[in-house]
C-alpha positions in Angstrom: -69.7 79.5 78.4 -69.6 79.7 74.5 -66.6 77.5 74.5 -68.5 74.9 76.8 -71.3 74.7 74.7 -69.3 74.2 71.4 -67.7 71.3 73.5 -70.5 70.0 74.6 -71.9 70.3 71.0 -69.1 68.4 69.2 -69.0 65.9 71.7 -72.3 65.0 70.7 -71.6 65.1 67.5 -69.0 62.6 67.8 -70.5 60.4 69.6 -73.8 60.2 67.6 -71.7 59.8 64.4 -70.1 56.7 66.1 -73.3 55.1 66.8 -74.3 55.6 63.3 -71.3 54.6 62.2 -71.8 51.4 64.3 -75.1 51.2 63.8 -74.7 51.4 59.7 -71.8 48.4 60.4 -73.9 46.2 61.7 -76.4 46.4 59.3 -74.0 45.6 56.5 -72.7 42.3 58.6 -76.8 42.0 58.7 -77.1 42.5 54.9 -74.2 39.9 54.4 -75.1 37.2 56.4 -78.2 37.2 54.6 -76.7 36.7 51.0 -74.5 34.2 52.2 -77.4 31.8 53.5 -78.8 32.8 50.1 -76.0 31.9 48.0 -76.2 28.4 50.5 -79.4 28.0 49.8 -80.6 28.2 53.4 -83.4 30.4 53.7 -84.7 29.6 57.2 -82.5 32.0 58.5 -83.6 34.0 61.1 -82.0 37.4 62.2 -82.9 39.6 65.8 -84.7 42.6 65.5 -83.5 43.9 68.6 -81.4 47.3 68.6 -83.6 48.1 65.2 -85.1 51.2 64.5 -89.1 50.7 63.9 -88.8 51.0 60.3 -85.8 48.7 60.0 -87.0 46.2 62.4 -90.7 46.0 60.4 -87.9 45.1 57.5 -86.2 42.9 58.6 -89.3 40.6 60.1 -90.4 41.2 56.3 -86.9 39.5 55.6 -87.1 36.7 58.1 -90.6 35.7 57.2 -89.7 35.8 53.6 -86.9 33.5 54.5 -88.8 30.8 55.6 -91.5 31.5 52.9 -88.7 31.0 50.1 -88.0 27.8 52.1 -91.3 26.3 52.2 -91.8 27.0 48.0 -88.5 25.6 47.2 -89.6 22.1 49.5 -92.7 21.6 47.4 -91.3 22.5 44.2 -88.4 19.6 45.2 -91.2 17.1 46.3 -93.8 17.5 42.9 -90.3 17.1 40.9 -89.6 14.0 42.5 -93.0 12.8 42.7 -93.3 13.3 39.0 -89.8 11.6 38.3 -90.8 8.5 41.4 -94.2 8.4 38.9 -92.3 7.7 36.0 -89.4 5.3 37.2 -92.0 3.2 39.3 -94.3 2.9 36.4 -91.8 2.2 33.7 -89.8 -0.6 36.4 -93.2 -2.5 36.8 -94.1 -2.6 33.2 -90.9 -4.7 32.7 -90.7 -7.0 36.3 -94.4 -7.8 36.3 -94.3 -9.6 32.9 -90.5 -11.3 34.2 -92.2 -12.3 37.0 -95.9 -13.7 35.8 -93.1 -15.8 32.8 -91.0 -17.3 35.0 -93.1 -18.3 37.6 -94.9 -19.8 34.7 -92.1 -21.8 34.2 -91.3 -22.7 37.1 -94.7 -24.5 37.7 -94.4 -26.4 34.4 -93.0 -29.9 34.9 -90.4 -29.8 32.2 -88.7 -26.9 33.9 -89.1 -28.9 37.9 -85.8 -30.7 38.7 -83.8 -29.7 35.7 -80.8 -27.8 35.5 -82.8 -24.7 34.3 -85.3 -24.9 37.4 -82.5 -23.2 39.4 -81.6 -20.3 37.0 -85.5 -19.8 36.2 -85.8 -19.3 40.2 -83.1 -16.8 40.8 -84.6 -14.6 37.8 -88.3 -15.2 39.7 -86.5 -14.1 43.1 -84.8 -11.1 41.6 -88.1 -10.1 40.0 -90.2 -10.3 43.0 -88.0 -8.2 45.0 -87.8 -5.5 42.3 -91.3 -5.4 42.1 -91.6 -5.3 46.4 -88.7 -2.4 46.0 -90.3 -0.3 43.6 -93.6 -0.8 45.6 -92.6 0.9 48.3 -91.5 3.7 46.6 -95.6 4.0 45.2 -96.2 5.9 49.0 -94.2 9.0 47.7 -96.8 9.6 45.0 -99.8 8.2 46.8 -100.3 10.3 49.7 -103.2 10.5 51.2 -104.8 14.4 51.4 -104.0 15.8 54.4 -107.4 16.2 57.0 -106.4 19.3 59.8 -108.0 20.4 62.8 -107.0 21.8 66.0 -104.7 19.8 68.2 -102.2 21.1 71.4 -99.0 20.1 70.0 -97.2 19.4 74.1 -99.9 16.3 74.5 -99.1 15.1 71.3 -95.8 15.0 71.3 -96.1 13.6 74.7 -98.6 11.1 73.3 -95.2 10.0 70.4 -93.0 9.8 73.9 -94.6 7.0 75.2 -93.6 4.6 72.1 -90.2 4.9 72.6 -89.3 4.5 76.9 -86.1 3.5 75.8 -84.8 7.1 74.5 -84.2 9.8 77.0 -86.8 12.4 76.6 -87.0 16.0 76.1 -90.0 17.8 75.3 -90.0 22.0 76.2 -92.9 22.9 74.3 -95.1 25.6 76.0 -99.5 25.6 75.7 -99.9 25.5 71.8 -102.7 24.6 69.2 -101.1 23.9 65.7 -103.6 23.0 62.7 -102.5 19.6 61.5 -103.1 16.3 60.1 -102.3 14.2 63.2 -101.5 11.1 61.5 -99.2 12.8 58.4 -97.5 14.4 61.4 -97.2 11.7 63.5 -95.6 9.4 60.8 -93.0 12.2 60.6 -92.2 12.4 63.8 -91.6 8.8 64.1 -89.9 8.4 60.9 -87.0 11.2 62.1 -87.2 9.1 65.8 -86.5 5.7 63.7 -83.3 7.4 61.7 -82.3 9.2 64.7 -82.0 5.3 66.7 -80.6 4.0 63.5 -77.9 6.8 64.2 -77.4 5.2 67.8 -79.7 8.1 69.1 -79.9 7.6 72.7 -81.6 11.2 73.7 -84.5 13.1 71.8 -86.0 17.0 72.3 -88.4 18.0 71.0 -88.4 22.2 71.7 -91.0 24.9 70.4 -88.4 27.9 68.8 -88.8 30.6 66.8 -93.2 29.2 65.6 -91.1 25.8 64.6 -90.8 22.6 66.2 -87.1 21.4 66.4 -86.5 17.8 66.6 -82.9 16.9 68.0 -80.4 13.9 68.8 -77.5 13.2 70.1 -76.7 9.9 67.7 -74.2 9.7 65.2 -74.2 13.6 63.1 -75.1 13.7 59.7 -71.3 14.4 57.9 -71.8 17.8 55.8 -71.3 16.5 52.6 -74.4 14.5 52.3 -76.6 17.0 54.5 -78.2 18.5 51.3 -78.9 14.7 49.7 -80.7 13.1 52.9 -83.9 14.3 51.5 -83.5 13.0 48.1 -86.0 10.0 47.5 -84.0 7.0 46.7 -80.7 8.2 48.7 -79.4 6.2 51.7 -76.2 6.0 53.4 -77.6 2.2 55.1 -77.3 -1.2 54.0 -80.3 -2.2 54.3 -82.0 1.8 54.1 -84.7 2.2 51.0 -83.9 5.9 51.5 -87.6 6.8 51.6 -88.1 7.8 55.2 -86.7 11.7 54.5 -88.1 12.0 51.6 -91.4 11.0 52.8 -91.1 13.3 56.0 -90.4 16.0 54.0 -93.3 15.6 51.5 -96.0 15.0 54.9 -95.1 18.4 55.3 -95.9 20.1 52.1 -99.0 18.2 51.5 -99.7 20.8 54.6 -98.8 23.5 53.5 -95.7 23.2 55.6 -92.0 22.2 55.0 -89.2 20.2 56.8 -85.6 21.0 56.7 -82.5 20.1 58.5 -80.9 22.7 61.0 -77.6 23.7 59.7 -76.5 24.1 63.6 -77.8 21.6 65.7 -79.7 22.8 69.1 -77.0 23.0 72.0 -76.4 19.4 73.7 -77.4 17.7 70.0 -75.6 16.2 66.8 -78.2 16.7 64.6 -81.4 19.2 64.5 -84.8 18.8 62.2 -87.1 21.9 61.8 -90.8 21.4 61.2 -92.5 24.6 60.2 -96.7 24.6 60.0 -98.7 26.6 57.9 
């Protein structure tokens, strides 16, 4: 009976120092998956709670919500330092075009200048003027943003509401009952500003999917190649011909003017290329 008991005893034993053993594992594999999306900079990481004790699992929620916090901090910070750096480049540009432009259009209205050989060289310097000045205009929005006005609004009929502007895509939208506090119009001009790259990337299906108190925005277009995926939101950065590389930029700084922050999956959602997180206040 003694000898059962002892048995019985160090079985248990054993097997409870297996489980800890186990159980101390996976929270190391825990401990480093988190310092390496640190040391990548990618703090909306997200880690289950399930299989926690209580007091570990009250941590790591701590840790996950601290994530995205550290997320959201190091968004603004990147948008004032642009907008302070856009403030100065834009400023600085125009005080030089303006004058080029006012001269040589100047000239080219005076009759001297009209049907000589200069008139064409004089107009080229106009052209190239104008468009600077049109360029660098553009580039005003990023420091001119209007403050954001919130209220109460279900987030499933507005997205459903953006649907109906684009019938050509192939739609998506798994979002369950749920009232966000927004600026509709900020967040609308995001949302359509990540719809407009995502066609520009031959996009021919769009989700947008309510995960983890975030709103993912997905395509299947052409994925963004990993070398560039940490430069798409600097302001002046485009990989098009014909791209301004504002669009991002601007997305990103909608968001913190809420209090909010945008960010670019480093997995995109299953069936997609490419995923965008949009994270409220």
């Amino acid at each position: 009976m003694i000898v059962t008991i002892i048995i019985s005893l160090a079985i248990a034993i054993s097997l409870l120092g297996c489980y800890f053993i186990h159980h101390q594992n996976n929270l190391k594999v825990r401990a480093h998956l988190m310092r390496e999306a640190v040391r990548n900079h990618d703090f909306t990481f997200r880690l289950p709670v399930k299989g926690l004790f209580y007091g570990e699992k009250a941590l790591q929620e701590v840790l996950n919500d601290l994530g995205q916090e550290i997320c959201r901090l190091v968004a603004e910070n990147e948008v004032e330092s642009w907008q302070r750096l856009t403030r100065v480049l834009t400023h600085e540009i125009m005080n030089v075009t303006t004058p080029i432009q006012s001269i040589s259009q100047a000239y080219l209205e005076h009759p001297d200048v009209q049907g000589s050989s200069l008139e064409k060289g004089i107009q080229a310097i106009n052209d190239a003027s104008t468009h600077l000045v049109t360029f660098v205009d553009s580039y005003r929005k990023l420091t001119q943003l209007q403050e954001p006005v919130k209220s109460e609004h279900d987030l499933q009929s507005f997205i459903y509401g953006i649907s109906a502007l684009y019938p050509s895509l192939e739609w998506t939208i798994n979002i369950p009952p749920t009232r966000i506090s927004m600026d509709e119009s900020l967040v609308r001009q995001l949302c359509i500003n990540i719809i407009k790259n995502a066609m520009e990337a031959n996009a021919k299906a769009i989700a947008f999917t309510w995960h983890d108190d975030s709103l993912h925005i997905s395509n299947d277009g052409t994925p963004i190649p990993p070398e560039i995926r940490r430069d798409i939101f600097i302001p002046f950065y485009t990989t098009k011909q014909s791209g301004t590389g504002i669009g991002l930029a601007l997305s990103r700084q909608l968001m913190a003017k809420q209090g909010g922050y945008l960010s670019l999956a480093d997995k995109a959602d299953s069936g997609y290329h490419t995923t965008f997180i949009v994270a409220f206040q």
